[in-house]
N, C-alpha and C positions, 0 to 999 in steps of 0.2 A: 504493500500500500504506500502512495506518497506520505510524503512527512516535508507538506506543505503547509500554506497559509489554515488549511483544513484541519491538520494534525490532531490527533487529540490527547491532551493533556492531562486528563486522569475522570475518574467516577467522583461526583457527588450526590450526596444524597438530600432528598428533596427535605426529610422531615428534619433532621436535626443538623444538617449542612456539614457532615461530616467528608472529606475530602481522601480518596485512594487514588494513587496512581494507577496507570492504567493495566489490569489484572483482570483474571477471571473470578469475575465476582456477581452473585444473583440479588442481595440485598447487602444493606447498611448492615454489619459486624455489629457497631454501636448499638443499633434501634431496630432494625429490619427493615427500616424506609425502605422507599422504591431510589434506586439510583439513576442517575443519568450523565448521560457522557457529557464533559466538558472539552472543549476546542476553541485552539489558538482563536485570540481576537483580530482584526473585526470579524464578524460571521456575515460573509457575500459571498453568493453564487458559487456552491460546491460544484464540483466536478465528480458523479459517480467512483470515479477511480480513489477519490478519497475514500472510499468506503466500501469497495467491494478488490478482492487478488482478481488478476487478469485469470489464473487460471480458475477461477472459482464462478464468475458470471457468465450468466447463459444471455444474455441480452435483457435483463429485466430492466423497466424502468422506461421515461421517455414516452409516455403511455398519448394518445391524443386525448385532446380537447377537443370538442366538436360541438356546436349546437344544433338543437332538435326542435322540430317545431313546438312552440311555447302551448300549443293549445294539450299538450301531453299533463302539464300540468293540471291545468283547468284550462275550458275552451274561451272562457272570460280574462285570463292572464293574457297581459299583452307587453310584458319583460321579457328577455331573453332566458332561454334554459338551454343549459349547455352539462354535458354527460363528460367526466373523466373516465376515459374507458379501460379498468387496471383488468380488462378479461383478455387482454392481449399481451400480458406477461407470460414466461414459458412455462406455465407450471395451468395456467388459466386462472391466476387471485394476483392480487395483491401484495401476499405474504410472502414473495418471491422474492419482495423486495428488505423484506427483513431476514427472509434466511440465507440472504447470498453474503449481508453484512456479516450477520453471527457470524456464520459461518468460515466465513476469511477470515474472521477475528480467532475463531475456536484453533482454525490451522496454525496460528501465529503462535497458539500458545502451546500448540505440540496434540489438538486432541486426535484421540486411536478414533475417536466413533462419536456416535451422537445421539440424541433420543428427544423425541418431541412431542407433548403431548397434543395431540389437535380435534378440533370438531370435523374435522376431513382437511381442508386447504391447506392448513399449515400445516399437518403430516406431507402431502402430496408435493407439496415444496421443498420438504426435507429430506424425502425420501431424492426427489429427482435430483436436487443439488447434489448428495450425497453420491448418487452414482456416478455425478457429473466428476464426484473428487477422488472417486475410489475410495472410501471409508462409509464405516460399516453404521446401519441407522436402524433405530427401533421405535415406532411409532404407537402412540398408546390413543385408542378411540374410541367413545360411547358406543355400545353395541348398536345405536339408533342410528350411527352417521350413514348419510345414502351410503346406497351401494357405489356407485358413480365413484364418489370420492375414495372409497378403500378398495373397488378394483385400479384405480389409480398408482395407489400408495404401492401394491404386489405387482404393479409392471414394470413400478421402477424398482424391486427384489428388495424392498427395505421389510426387517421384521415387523408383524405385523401383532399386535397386542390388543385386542377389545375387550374394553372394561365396562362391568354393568355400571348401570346407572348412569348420573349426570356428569356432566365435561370434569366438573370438581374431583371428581373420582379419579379421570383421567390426570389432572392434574396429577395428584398426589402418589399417585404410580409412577408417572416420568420421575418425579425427583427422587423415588426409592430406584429404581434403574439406574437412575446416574450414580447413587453413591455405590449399587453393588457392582461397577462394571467400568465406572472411573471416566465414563463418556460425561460429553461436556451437551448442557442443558439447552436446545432450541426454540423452546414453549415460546410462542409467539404473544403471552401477556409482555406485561412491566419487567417479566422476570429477568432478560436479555436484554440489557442496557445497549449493545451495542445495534440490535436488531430496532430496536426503538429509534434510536440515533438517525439511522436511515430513511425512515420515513417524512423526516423535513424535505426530502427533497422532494415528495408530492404536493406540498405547498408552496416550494419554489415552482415547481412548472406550472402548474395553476397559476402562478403569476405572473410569470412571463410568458405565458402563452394569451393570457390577456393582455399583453401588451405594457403590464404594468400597471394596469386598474384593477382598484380595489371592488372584487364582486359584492351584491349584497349579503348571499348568503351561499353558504358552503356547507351541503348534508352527507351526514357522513356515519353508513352503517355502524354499528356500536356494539363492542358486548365490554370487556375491559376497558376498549377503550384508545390501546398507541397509535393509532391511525388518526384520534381526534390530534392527541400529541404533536404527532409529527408537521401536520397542516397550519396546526398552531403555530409551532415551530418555525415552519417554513416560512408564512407570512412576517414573521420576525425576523428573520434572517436577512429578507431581500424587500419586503415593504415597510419595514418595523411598526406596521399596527396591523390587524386583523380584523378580517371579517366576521360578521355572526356565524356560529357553528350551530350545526347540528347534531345531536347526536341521537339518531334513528336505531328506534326497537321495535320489538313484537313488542305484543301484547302479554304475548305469553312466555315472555321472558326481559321483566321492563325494570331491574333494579336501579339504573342511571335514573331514568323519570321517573320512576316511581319518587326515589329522593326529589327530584327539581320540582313537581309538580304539590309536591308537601312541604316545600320552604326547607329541608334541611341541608345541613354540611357534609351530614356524611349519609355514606351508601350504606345501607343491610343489605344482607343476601338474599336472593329468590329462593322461594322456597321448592314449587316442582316445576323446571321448566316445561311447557309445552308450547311448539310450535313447529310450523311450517320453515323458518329461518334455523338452519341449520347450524351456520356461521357466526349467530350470534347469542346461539342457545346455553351460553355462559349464565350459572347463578354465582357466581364472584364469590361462591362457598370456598372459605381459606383464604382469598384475598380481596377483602371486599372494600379495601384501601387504595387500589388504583382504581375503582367505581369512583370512590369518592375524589381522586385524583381529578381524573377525566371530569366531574361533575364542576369540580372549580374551575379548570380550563372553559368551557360553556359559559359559565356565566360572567365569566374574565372580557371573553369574545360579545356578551350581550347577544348570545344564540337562547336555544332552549335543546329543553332534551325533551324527545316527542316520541310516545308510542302506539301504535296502529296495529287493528285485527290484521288475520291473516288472511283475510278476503279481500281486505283491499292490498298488502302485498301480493297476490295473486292476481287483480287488475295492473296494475304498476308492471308485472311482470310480462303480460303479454300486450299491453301497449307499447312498452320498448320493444317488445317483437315486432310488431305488428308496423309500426309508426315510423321507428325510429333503427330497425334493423338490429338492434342489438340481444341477442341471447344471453339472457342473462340466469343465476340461481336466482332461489326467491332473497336471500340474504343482501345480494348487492341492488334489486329493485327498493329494497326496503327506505332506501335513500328517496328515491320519487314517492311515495308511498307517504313518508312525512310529512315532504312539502304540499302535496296535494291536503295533507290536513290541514295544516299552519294556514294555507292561501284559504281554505273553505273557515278557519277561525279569524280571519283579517290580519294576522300577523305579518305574512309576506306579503308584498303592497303589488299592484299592481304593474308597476313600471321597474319591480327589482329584477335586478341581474342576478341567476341562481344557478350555482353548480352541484348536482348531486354525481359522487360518485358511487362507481358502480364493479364491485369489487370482483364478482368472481363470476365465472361462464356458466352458461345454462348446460355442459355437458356434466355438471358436476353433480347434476340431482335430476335424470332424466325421469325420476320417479315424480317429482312435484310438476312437474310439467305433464305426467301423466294423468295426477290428479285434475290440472287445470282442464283437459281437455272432459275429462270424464262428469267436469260441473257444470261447463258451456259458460264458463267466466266472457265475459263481454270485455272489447275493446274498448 
């Protein structure tokens, strides 16, 4: 990796500012805070290469920006809406772009293997990197995750672990793996400081692919949460204020809103996830501290945190089919799905500039797409 203007300088931690050089480390020693990478000052216009080995990327990143017709939103919105489209990473999410970081970061530090706990994408990113690097991956996942997504994970030959119950479960298995087997940790929450780090540059390109205008709002599917991070991030890096955030849930798995819409600081856990959004069917059971992270980032940005049945992610989802060309799971539609509530509650205004991203491909749950058709969901 360069060791330029980018470089980075060591881990701090968010809660009690404690400061580590830069090490393999999952939480603050001191408190357990969440950490996060610090890098040389000023912070403008990274260059991927600051953050991913040449021989570790597959192209991820660089994703378009494109607008769709605004009547997708509501037929009465007469703003623009424009789709970050992260289903054209090589993995088809998002999370490609956190595990190509970890992961050049984990090779720096010498790891044999790796182990990630995921709701599907972020295994299927770990698993493909992993092949990409020749080192060996074990992937831990709710018995519930599509098929789509763990026939995935066993094409790219990564161990393959399914854990009853909810994603928490799965959590708390990766990190018994890690300590019995000495692999170094890829769970795509807060846990991967280095994998977090990366996602500012979703918020850089977002801004300069606008030209350098500040949108009015930026939604952005949600279960932990480092994807609101990074966009946060980003627009500080290169615009130094930010947009209103979104952060997009089910319904049936809404511990972020559930807080914002009750006035509180901090996040509880969900109690039983259910839903149609696969990707975000995090109950933040064991760490319900980067909820309440993410929750302050939101209300920093003057966004909201908004959650939505799963029948209207399921219109959301074949209207970007339909309209707008883009296949999507139901997890990354959940982003449109939001705003279409916020504009029907008067929050997004009529003449606002709105980008929802939209995280991961519709081949990753051809199962929910089978449901849609079997309901006769309307465009």
């Amino acid at each position: 990796m360069k060791t330029a203007a980018g470089s980075v300088t060591g881990l701090r931690c968010l809660a009690c500012n404690a400061f580590y050089p830069p090490e393999l480390l999952y939480r603050c020693t001191a408190c357990a805070g969440i950490l996060e990478v610090e890098r040389a000052k000023p912070f403008r216009r990274w260059d991927p290469s600051d953050f991913v080995r040449e021989e570790v990327t597959l192209g991820e990143g660089g994703t378009p920006l494109r607008q769709v017709p605004s009547s997708l939103l509501h037929p009465d919105f007469r703003g623009a809406l424009l789709v970050k489209d992260e289903t054209r990473n090589p993995s088809g999410s998002f999370k490609d772009r956190l595990v190509a970081a970890a992961l050049s970061r984990a090779i720096e530090f010498g790891a044999s293997g790796i182990v990630s706990a995921s709701s599907g994408n972020a295994g299927a990113a770990a698993a493909c990197y992993a092949a990409n690097a020749g080192i060996p991956a074990i992937i831990c996942c709710p018995e519930t995750t599509p098929h789509g997504k763990l026939a995935q994970i066993m094409a790219y030959g990564a161990t393959l672990e399914r854990v009853s119950g909810h994603y928490g479960n799965s959590f708390q298995r990766a990190m018994e793996l890690c300590d019995q087997h000495g692999y170094v940790n890829l769970t795509t929450t807060y846990l991967n400081p280095y994998g977090v780090d990366a996602l500012r540059l979703v918020g850089q390109e977002i801004f300069e692919a606008l030209g350098g205008i500040l949108p009015g709002w930026i939604s952005i599917p949600t279960s932990s949460g480092p994807l609101v991070k990074g966009v946060f991030q980003g627009f500080l890096d290169t615009a130094e204020q930010v947009p209103r955030l979104v952060a997009a849930q089910s319904e049936g798995c809404a511990p972020i809103a559930r807080a914002f819409a009750g006035g509180q600081d901090t996040v509880e856990p969900w109690e039983l996830p259910q839903t149609i959004a696969s990707g975000i069917s995090d109950p933040l059971q064991g760490y319900p501290e980067e909820g309440s992270h993410t929750l302050s980032l939101i209300r920093k940005s003057g966004g909201e945190a908004v959650a939505v049945p799963d029948n209207y992610i399921k219109d959301a989802m074949v209207a970007l089919a339909r309209k707008a060309g883009l296949f999507c799971e139901p997890t990354g539609a959940t982003s449109l799905a939001a705003c279409r509530r916020l504009f029907s509650e008067g929050k997004i205004g009529m003449p606002d500039t709105v980008v929802c991203i939209i995280t991961g491909h519709g081949f990753k749950d051809f199962s929910a797409w089978s449901d849609v058709e079997a309901h006769g969901i309307p465009s």
